[in-house]
mmCIF file of the N, C-alpha and C atoms, coordinates in Angstrom:
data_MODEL
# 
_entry.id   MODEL 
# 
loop_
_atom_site.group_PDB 
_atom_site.id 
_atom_site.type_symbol 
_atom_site.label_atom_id 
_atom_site.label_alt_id 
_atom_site.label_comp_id 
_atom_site.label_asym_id 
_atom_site.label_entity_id 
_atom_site.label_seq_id 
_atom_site.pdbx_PDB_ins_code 
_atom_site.Cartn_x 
_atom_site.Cartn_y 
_atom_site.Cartn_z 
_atom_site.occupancy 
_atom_site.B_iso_or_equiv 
_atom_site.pdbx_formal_charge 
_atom_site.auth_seq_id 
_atom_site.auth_comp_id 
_atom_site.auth_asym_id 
_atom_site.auth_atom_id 
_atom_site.pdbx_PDB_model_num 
ATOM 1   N N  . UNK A 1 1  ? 59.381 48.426 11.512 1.00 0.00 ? 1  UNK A N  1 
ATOM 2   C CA . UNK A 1 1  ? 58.211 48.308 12.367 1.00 0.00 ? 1  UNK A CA 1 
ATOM 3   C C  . UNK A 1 1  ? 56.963 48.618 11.534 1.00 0.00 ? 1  UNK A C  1 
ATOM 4   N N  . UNK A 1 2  ? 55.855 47.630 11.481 1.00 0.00 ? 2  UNK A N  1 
ATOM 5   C CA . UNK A 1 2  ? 54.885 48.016 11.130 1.00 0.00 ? 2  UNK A CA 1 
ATOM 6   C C  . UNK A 1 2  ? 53.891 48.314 11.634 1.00 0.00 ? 2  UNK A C  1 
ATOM 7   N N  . UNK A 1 3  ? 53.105 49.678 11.486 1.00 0.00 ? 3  UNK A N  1 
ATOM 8   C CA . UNK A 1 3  ? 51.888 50.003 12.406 1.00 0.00 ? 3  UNK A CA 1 
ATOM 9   C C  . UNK A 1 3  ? 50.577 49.685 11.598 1.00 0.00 ? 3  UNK A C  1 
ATOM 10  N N  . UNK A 1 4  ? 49.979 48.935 12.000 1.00 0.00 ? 4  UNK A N  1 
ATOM 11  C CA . UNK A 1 4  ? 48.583 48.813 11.610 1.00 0.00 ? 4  UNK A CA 1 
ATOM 12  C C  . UNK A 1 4  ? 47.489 49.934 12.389 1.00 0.00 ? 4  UNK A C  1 
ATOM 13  N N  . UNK A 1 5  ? 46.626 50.678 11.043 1.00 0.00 ? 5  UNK A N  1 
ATOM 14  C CA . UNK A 1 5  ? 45.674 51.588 11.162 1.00 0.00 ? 5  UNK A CA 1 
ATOM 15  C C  . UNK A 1 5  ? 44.630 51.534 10.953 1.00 0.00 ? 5  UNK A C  1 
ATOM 16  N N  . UNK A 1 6  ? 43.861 50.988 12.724 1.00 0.00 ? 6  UNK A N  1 
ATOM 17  C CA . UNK A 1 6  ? 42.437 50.456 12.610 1.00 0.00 ? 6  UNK A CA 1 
ATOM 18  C C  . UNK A 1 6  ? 41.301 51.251 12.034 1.00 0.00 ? 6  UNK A C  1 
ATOM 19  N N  . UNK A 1 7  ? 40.762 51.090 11.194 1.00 0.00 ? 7  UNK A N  1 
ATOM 20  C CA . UNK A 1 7  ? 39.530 51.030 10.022 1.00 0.00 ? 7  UNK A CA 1 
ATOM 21  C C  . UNK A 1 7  ? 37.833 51.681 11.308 1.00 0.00 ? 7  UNK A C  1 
ATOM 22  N N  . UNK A 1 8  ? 37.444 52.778 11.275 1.00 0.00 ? 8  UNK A N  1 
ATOM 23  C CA . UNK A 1 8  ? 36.415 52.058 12.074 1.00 0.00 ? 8  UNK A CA 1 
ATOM 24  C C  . UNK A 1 8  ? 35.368 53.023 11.057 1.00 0.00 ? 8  UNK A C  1 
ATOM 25  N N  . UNK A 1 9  ? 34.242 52.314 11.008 1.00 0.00 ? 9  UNK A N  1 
ATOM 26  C CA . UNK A 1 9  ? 33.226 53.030 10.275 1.00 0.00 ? 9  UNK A CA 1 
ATOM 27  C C  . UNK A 1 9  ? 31.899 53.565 10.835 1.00 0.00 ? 9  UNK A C  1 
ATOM 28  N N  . UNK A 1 10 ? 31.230 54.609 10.407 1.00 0.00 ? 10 UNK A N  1 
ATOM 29  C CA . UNK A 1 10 ? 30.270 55.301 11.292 1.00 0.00 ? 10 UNK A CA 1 
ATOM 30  C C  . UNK A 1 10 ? 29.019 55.067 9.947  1.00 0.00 ? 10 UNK A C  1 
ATOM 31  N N  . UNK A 1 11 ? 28.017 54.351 10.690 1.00 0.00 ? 11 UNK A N  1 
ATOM 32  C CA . UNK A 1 11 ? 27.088 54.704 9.859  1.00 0.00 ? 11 UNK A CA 1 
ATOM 33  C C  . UNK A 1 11 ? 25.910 55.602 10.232 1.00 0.00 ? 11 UNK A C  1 
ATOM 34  N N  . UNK A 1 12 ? 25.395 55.906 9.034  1.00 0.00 ? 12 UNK A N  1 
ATOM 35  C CA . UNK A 1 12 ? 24.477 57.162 9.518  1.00 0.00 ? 12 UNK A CA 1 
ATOM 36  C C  . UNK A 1 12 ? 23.001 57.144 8.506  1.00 0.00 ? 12 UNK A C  1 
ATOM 37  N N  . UNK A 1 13 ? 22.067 57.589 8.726  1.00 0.00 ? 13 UNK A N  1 
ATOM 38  C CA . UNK A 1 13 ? 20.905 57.514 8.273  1.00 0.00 ? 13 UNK A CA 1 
ATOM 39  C C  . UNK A 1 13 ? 20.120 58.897 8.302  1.00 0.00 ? 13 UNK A C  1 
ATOM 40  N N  . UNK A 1 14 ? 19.655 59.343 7.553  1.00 0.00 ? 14 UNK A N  1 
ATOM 41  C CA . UNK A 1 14 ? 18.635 59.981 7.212  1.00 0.00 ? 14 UNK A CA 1 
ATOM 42  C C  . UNK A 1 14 ? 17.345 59.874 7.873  1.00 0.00 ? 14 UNK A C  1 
ATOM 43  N N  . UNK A 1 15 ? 16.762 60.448 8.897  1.00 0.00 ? 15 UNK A N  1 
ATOM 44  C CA . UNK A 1 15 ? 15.300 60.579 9.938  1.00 0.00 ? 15 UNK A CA 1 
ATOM 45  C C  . UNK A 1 15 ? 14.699 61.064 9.664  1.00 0.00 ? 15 UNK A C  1 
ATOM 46  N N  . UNK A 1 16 ? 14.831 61.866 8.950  1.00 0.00 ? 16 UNK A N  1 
ATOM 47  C CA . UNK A 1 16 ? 13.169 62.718 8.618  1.00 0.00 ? 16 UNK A CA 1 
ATOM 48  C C  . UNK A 1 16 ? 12.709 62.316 7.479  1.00 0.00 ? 16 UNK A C  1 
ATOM 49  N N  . UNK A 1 17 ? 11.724 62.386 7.445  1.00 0.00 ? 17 UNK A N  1 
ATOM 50  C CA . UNK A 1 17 ? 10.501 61.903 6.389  1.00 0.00 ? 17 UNK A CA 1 
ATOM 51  C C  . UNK A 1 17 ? 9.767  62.757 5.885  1.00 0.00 ? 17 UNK A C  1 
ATOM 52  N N  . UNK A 1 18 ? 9.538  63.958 6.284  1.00 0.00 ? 18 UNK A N  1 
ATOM 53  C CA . UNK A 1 18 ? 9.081  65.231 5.219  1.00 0.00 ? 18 UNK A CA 1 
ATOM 54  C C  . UNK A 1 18 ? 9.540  65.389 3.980  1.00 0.00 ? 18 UNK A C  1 
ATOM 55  N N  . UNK A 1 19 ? 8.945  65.909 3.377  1.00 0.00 ? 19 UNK A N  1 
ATOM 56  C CA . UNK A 1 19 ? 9.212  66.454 2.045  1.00 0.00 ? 19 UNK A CA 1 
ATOM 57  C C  . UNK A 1 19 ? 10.647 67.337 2.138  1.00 0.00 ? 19 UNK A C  1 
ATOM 58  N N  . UNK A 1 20 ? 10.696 68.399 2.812  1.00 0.00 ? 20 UNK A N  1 
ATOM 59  C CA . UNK A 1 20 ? 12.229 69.504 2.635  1.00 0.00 ? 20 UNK A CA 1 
ATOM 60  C C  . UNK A 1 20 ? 12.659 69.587 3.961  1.00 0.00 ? 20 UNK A C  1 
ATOM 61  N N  . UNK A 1 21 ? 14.156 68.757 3.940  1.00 0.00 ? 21 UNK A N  1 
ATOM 62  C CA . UNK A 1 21 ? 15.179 69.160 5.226  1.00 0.00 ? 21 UNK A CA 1 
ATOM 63  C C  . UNK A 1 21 ? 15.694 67.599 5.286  1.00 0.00 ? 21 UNK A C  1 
ATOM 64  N N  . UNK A 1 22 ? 16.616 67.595 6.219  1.00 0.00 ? 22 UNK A N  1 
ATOM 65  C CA . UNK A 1 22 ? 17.272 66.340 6.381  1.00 0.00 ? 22 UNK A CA 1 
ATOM 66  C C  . UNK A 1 22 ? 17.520 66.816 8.098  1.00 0.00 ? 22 UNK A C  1 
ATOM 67  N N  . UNK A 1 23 ? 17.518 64.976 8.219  1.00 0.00 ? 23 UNK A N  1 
ATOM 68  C CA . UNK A 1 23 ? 18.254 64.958 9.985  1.00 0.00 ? 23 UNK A CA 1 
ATOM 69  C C  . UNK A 1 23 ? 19.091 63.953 9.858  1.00 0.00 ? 23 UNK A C  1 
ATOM 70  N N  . UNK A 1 24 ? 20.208 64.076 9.741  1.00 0.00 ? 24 UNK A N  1 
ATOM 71  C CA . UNK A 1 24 ? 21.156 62.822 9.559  1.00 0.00 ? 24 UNK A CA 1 
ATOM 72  C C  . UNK A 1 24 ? 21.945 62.315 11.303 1.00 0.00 ? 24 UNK A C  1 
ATOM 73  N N  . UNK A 1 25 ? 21.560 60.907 11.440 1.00 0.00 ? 25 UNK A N  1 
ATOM 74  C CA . UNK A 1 25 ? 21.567 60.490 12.339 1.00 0.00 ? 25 UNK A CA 1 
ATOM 75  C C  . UNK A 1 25 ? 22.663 59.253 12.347 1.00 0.00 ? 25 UNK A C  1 
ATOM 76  N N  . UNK A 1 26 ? 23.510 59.273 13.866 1.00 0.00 ? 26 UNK A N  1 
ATOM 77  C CA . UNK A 1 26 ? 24.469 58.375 13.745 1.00 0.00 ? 26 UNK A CA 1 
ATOM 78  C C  . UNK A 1 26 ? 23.795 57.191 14.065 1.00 0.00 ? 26 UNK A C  1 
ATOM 79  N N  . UNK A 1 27 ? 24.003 55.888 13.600 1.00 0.00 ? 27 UNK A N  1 
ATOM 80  C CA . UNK A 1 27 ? 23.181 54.531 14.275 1.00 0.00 ? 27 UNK A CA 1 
ATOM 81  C C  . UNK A 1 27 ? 24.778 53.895 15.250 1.00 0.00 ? 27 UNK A C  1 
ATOM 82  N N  . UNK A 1 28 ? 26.052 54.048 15.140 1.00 0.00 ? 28 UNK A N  1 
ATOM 83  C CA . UNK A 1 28 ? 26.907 53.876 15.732 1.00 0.00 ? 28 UNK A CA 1 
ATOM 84  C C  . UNK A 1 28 ? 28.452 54.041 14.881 1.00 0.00 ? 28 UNK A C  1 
ATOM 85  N N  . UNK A 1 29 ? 29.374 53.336 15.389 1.00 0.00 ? 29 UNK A N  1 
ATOM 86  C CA . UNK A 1 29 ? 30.713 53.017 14.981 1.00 0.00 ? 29 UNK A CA 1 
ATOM 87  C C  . UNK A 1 29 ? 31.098 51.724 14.897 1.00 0.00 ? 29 UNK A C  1 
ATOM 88  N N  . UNK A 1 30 ? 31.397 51.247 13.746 1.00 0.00 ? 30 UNK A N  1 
ATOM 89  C CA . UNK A 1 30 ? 31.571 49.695 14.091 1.00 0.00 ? 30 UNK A CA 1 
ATOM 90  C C  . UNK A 1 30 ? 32.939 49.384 13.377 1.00 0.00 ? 30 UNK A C  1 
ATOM 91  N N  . UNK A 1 31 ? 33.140 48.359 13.804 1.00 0.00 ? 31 UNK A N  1 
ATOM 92  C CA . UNK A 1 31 ? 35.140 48.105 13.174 1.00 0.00 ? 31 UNK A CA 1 
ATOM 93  C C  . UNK A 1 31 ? 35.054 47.514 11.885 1.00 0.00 ? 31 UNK A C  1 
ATOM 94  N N  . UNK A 1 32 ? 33.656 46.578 11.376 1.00 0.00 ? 32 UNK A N  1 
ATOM 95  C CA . UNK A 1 32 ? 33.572 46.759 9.712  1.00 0.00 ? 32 UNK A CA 1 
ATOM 96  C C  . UNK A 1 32 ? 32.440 47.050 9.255  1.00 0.00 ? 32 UNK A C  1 
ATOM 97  N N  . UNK A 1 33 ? 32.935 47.035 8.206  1.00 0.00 ? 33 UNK A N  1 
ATOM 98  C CA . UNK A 1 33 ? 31.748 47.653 6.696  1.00 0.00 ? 33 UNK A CA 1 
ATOM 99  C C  . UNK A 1 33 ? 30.461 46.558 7.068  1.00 0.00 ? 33 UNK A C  1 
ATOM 100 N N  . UNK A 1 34 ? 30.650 45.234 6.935  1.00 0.00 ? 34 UNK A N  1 
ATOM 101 C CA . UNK A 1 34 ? 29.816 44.186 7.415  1.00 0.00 ? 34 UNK A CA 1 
ATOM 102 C C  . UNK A 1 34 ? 28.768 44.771 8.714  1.00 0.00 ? 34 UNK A C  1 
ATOM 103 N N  . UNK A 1 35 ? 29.283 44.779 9.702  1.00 0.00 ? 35 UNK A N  1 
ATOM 104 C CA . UNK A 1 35 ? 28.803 45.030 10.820 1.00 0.00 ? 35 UNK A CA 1 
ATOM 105 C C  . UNK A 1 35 ? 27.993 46.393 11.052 1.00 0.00 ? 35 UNK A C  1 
ATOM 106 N N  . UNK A 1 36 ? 28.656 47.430 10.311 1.00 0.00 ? 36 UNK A N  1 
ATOM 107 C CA . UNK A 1 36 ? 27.822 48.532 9.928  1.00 0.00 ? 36 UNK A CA 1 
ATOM 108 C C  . UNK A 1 36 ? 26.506 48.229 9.577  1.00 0.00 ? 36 UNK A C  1 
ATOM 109 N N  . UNK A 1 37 ? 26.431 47.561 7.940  1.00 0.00 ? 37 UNK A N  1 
ATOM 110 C CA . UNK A 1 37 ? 25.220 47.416 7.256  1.00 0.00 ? 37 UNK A CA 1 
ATOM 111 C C  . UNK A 1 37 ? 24.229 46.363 8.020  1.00 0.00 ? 37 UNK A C  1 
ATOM 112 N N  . UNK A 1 38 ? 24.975 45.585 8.485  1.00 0.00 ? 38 UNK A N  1 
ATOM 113 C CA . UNK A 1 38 ? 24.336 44.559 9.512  1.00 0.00 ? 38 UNK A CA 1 
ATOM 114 C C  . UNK A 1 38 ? 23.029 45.542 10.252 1.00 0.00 ? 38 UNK A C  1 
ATOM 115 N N  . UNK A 1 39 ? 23.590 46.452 10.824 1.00 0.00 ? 39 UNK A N  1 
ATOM 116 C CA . UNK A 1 39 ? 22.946 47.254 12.043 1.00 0.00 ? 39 UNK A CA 1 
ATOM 117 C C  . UNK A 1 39 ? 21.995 48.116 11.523 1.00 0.00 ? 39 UNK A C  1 
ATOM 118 N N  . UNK A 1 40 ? 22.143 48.627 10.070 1.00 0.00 ? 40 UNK A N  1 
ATOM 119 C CA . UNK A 1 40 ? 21.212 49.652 9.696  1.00 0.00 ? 40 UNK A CA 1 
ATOM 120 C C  . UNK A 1 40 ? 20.049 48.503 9.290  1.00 0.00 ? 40 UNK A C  1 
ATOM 121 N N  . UNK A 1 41 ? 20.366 47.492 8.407  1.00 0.00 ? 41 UNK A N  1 
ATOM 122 C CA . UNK A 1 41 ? 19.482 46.812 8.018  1.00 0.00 ? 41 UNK A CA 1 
ATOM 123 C C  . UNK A 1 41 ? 18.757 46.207 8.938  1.00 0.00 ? 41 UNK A C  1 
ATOM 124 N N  . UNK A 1 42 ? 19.227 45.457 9.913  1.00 0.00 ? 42 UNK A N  1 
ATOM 125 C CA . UNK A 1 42 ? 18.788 45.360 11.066 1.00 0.00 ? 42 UNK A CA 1 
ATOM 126 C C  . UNK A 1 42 ? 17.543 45.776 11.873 1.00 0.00 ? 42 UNK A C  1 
ATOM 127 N N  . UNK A 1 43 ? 17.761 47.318 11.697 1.00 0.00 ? 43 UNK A N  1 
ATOM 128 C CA . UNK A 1 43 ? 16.775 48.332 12.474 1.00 0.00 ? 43 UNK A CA 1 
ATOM 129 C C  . UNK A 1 43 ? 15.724 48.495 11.274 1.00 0.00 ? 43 UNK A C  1 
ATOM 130 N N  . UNK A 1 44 ? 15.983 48.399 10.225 1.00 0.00 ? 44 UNK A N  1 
ATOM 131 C CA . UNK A 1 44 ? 15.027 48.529 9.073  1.00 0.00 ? 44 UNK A CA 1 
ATOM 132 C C  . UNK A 1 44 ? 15.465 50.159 8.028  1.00 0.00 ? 44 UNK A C  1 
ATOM 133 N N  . UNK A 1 45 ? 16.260 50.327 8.140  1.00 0.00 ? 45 UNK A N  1 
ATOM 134 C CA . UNK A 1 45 ? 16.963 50.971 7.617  1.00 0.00 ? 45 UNK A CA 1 
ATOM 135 C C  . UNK A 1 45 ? 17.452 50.888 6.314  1.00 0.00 ? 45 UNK A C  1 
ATOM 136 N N  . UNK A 1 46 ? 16.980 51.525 4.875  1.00 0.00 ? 46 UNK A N  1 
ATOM 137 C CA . UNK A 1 46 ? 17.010 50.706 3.829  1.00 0.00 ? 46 UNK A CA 1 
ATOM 138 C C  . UNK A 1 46 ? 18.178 51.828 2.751  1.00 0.00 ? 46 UNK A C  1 
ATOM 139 N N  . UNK A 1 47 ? 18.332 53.049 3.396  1.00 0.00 ? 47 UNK A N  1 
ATOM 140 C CA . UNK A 1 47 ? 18.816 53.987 2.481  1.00 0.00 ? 47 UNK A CA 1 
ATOM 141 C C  . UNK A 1 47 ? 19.439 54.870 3.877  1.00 0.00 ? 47 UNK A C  1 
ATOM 142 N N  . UNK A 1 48 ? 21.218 54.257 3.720  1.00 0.00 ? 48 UNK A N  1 
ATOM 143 C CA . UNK A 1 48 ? 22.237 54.764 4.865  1.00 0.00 ? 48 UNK A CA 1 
ATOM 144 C C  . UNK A 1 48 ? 23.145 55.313 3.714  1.00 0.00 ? 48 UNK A C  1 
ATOM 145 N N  . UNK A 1 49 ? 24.054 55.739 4.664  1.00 0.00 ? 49 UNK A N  1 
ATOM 146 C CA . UNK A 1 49 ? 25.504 55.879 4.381  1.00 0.00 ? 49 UNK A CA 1 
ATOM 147 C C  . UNK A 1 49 ? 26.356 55.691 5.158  1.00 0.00 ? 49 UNK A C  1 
ATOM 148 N N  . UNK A 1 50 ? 27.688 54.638 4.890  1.00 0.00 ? 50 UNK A N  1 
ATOM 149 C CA . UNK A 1 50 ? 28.750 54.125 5.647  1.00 0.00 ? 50 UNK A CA 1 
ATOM 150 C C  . UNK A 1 50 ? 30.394 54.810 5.155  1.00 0.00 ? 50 UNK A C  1 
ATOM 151 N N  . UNK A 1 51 ? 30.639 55.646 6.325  1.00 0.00 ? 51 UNK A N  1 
ATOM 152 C CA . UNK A 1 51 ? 32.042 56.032 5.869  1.00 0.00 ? 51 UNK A CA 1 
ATOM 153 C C  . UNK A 1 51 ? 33.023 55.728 6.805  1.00 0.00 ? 51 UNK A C  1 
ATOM 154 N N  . UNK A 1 52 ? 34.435 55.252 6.245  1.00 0.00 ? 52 UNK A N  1 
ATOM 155 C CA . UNK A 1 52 ? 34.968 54.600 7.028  1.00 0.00 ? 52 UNK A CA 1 
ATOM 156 C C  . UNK A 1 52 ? 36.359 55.569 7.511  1.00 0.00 ? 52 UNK A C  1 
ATOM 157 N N  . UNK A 1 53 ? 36.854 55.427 8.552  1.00 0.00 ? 53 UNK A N  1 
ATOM 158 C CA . UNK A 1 53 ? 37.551 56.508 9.170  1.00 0.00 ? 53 UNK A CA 1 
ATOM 159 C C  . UNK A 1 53 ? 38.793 55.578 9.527  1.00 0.00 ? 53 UNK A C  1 
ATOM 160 N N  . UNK A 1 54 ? 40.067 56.461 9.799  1.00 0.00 ? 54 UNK A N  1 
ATOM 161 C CA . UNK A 1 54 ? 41.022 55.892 10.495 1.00 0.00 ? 54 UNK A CA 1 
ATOM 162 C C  . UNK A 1 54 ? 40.771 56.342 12.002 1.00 0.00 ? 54 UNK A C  1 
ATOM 163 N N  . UNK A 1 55 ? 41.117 55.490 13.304 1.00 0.00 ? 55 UNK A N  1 
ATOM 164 C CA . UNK A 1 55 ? 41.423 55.569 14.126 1.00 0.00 ? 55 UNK A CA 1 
ATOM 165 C C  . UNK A 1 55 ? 42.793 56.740 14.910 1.00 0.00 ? 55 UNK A C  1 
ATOM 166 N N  . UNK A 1 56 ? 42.627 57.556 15.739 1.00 0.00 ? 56 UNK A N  1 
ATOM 167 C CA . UNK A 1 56 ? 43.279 58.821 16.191 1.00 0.00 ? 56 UNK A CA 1 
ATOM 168 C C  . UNK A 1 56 ? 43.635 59.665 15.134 1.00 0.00 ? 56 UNK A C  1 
ATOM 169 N N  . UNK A 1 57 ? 43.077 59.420 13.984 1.00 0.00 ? 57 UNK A N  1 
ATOM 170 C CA . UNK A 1 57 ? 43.568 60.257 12.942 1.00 0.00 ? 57 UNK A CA 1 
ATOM 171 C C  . UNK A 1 57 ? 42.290 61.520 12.689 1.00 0.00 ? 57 UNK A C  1 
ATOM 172 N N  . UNK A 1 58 ? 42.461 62.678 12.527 1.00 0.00 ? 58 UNK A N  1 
ATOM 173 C CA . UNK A 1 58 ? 41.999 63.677 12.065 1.00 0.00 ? 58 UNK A CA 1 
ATOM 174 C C  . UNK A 1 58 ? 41.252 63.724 10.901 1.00 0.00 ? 58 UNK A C  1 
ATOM 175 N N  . UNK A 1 59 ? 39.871 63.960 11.139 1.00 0.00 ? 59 UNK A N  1 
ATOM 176 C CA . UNK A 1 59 ? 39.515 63.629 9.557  1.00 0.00 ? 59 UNK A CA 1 
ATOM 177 C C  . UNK A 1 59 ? 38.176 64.493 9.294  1.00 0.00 ? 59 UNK A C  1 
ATOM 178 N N  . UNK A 1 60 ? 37.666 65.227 8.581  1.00 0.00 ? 60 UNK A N  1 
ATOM 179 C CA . UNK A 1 60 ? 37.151 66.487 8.047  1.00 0.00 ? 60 UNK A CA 1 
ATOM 180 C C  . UNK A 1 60 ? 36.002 65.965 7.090  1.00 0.00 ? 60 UNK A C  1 
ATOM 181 N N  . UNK A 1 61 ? 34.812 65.083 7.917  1.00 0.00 ? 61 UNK A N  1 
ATOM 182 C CA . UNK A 1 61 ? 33.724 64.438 7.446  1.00 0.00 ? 61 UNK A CA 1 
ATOM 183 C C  . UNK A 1 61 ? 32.455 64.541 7.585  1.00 0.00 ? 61 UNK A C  1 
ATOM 184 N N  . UNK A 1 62 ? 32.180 65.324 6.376  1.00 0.00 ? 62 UNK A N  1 
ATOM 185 C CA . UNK A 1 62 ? 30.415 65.549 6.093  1.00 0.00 ? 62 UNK A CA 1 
ATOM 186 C C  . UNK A 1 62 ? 30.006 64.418 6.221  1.00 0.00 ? 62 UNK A C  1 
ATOM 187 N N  . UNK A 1 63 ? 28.793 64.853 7.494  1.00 0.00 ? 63 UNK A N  1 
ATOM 188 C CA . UNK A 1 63 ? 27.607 63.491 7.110  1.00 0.00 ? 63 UNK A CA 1 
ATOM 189 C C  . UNK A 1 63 ? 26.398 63.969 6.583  1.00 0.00 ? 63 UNK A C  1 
ATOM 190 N N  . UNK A 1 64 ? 26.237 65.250 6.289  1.00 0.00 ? 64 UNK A N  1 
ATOM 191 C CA . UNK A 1 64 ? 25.358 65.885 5.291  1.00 0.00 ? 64 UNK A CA 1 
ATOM 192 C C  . UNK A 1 64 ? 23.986 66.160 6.615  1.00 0.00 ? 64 UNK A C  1 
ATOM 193 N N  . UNK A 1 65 ? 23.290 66.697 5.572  1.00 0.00 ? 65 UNK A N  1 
ATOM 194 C CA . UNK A 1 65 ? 22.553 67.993 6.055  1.00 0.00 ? 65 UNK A CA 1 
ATOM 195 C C  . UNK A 1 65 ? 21.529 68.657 5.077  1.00 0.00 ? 65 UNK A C  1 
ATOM 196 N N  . UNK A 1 66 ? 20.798 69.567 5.548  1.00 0.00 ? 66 UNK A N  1 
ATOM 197 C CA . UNK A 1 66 ? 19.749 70.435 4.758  1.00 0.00 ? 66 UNK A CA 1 
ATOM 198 C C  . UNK A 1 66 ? 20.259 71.430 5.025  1.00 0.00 ? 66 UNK A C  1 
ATOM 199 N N  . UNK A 1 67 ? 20.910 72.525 4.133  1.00 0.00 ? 67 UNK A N  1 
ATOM 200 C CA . UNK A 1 67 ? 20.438 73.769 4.456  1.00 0.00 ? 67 UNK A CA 1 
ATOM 201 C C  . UNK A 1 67 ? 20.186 74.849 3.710  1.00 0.00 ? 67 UNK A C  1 
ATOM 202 N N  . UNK A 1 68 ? 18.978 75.626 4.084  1.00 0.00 ? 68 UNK A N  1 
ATOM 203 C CA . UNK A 1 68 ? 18.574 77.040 3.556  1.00 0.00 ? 68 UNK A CA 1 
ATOM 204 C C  . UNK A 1 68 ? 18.733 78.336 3.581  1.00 0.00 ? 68 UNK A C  1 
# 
C-alpha cells in the first residue's frame, strides 16, 4: 500500500519596515511552491519565505522573529 504525503506550504513575509524588530506574517497555506510565490508576488511582496510542511504531521517550524 502506498500512502501519499500531501506537501502543503505556508508562506510568510516580513511587515515591518522600521529599522529594529521583525513582524513575520502568514499570507496563507497553499498546496504548491508555485501558488505560494504566486500570492506573495501578487500582493507585492518582493522578499518572503516559503516552507513546505507535511500534512497531519508534527513539525517544529521557525518562521522567525526579533528578539531582545
Amino acid at each position: 500500500m502506498v500512502i501519499n504525503i500531501m506537501k502543503l506550504y505556508i508562506a510568510t513575509y516580513n511587515s515591518y519596515d522600521d529599522q529594529w524588530g521583525a513582524s513575520i506574517c502568514s499570507l496563507g497555506v497553499f498546496d504548491s511552491y508555485d501558488k505560494a510565490e504566486k500570492a506573495l508576488k501578487n500582493n507585492g511582496i518582493e522578499v518572503f519565505q516559503i516552507d513546505e510542511v507535511d500534512l497531519n504531521e508534527i513539525t517544529n517550524l521557525y518562521l522567525g522573529g526579533y528578539i531582545e
